[in-house]
C-alpha positions in Angstrom: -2.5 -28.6 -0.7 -5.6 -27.3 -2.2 -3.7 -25.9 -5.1 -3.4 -29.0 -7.5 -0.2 -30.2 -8.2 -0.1 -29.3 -11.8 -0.3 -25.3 -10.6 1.9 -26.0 -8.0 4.5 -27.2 -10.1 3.9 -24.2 -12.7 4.6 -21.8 -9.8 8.0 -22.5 -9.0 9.7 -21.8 -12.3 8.1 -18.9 -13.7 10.0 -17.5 -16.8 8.5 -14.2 -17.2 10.7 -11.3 -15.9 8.9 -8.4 -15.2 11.0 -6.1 -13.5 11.5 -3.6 -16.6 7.8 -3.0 -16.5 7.5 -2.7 -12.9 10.1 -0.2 -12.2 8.2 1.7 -14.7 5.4 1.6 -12.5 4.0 5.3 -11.5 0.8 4.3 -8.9 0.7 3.8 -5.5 1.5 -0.1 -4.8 0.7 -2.0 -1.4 2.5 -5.5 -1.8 1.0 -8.0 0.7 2.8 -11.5 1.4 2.3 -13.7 4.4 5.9 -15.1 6.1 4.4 -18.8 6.0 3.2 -18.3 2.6 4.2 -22.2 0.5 2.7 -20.8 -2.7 5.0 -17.6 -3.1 8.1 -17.0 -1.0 8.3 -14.2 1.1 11.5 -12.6 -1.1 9.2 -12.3 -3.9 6.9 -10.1 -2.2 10.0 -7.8 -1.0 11.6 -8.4 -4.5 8.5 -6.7 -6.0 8.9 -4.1 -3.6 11.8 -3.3 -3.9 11.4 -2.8 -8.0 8.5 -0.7 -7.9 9.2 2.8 -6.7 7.8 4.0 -3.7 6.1 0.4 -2.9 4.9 -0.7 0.2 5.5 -3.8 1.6 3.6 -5.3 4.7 4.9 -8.9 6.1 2.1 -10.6 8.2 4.0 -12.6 10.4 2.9 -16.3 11.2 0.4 -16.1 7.8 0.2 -18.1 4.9 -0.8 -17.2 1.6 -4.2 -15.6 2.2 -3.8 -12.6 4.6 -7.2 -11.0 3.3 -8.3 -14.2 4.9 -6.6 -14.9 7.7 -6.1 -11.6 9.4 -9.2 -9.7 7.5 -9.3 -7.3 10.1 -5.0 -6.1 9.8 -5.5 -6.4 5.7 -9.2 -4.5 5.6 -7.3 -2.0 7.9 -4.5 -1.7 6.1 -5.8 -1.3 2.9 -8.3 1.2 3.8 -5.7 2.9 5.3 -3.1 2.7 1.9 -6.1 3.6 -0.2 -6.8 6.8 1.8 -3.3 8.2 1.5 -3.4 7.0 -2.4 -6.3 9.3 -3.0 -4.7 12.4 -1.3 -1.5 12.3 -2.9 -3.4 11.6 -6.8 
């Protein structure tokens, strides 16, 4: 409920379709969504992953819409991890 309600309401009906641009996509892509998240569903973040070739999609489980924030340790792993692999394969 910290997101005013004006945003809130902006966020559920979003016209722009960007899937032509992001199956065009040619970089390594980590897509991050929280299960619980109430600001973006959960099939959006596997939507996007499932556009973009060779995405990577991790699900945090019982988290809402900040993972960076409320499992920093998983997400500062993770990414670490994802950025590693990035650099050896570019």
């Amino acid at each position: 409920m910290m997101v005013l309600p004006k945003v809130r309401a902006g966020l559920s009906g979003r016209p722009l379709d960007a899937t032509e641009m992001m199956s065009k996509l040619k970089l390594p892509v980590l897509v991050t969504h929280g299960a619980e998240d109430r600001n973006a569903r959960l099939g959006a973040g596997q939507y996007t992953a499932s556009v973009i070739p060779g995405a990577k999609l991790s699900v945090y489980d019982g988290i809402g819409h900040s993972p960076f924030y409320e499992d920093a340790p998983r997400f500062n792993s993770e990414l670490a991890a994802f950025v590693r692999a990035a650099a050896k394969t570019n």
